[in-house]
RODO-2510 file (C-alpha; in nm, 4 decimals, decimal comma):
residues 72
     n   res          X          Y          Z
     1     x    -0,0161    -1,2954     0,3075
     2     x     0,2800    -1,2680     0,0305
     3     x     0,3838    -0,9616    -0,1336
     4     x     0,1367    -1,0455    -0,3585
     5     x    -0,1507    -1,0314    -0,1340
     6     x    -0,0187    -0,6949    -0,0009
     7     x    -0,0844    -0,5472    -0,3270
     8     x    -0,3954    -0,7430    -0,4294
     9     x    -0,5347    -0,5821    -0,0370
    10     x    -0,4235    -0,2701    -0,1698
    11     x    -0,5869    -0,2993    -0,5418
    12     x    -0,8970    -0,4001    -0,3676
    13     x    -0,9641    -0,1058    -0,1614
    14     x    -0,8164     0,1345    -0,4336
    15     x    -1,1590     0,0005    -0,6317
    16     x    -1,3638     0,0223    -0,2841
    17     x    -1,2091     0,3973    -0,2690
    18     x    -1,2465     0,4271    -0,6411
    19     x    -0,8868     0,5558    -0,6659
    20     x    -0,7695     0,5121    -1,0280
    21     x    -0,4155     0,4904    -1,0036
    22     x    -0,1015     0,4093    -0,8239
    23     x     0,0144     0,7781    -0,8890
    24     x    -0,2760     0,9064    -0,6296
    25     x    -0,1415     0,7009    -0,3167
    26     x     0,1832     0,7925    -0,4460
    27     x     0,1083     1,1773    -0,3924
    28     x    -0,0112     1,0534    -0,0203
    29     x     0,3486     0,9342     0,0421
    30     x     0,6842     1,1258     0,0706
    31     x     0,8229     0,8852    -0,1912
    32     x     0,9446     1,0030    -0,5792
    33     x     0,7561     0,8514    -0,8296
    34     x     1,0875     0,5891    -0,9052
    35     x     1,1019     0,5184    -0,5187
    36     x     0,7354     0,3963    -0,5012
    37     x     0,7758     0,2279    -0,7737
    38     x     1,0825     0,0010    -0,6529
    39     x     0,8615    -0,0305    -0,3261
    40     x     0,5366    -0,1481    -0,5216
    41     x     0,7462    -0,4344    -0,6882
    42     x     0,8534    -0,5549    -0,3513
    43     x     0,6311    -0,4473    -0,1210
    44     x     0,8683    -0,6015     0,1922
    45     x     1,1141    -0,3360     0,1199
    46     x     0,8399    -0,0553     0,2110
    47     x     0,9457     0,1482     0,5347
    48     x     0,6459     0,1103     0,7604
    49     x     0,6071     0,4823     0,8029
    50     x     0,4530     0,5115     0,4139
    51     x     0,2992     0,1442     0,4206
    52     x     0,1163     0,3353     0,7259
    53     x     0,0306     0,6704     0,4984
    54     x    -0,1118     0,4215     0,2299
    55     x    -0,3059     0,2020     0,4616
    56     x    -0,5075     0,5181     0,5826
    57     x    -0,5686     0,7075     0,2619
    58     x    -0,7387     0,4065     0,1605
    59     x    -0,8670     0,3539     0,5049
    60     x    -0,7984    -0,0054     0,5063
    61     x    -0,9311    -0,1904     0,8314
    62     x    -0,7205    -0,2212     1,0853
    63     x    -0,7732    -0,5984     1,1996
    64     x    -0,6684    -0,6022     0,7597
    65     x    -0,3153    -0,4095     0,8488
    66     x    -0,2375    -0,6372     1,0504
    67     x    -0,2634    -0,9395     0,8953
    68     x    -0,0338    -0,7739     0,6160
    69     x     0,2003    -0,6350     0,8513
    70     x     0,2283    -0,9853     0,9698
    71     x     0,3492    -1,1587     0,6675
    72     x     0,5373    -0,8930     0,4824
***
């Protein structure tokens, strides 16, 4: 999975967790609002530490984080 996939994972269970907008998993981060956005645009530049806080506000699967973690 590409950076691409990353956020089309991420998009997927934002509808499954009918979370709106980026802004919300932003709040669930310790990253400004410029920061996260730098990070969304290439997701490979994410420290793990907040890919981890976004993975489990959405409560992605974790047999899913892995295969991301794997190709990012």
């Amino acid at each position: 999975m590409n950076e691409d996939g990353f956020r089309a994972l991420v998009r997927q269970y934002m509808e499954l967790r009918h979370v709106r907008r980026l802004e919300d998993i932003r709040q669930h981060t310790t990253l400004s609002t410029g920061t996260f956005s730098k990070y969304w645009n290439c997701p490979s530049k994410f420290p793990l530490g907040e890919v981890v806080s976004i993975f489990n506000y959405l409560k992605i699967p974790y047999e899913e984080r892995g295969q991301i973690l794997n190709k990012l």
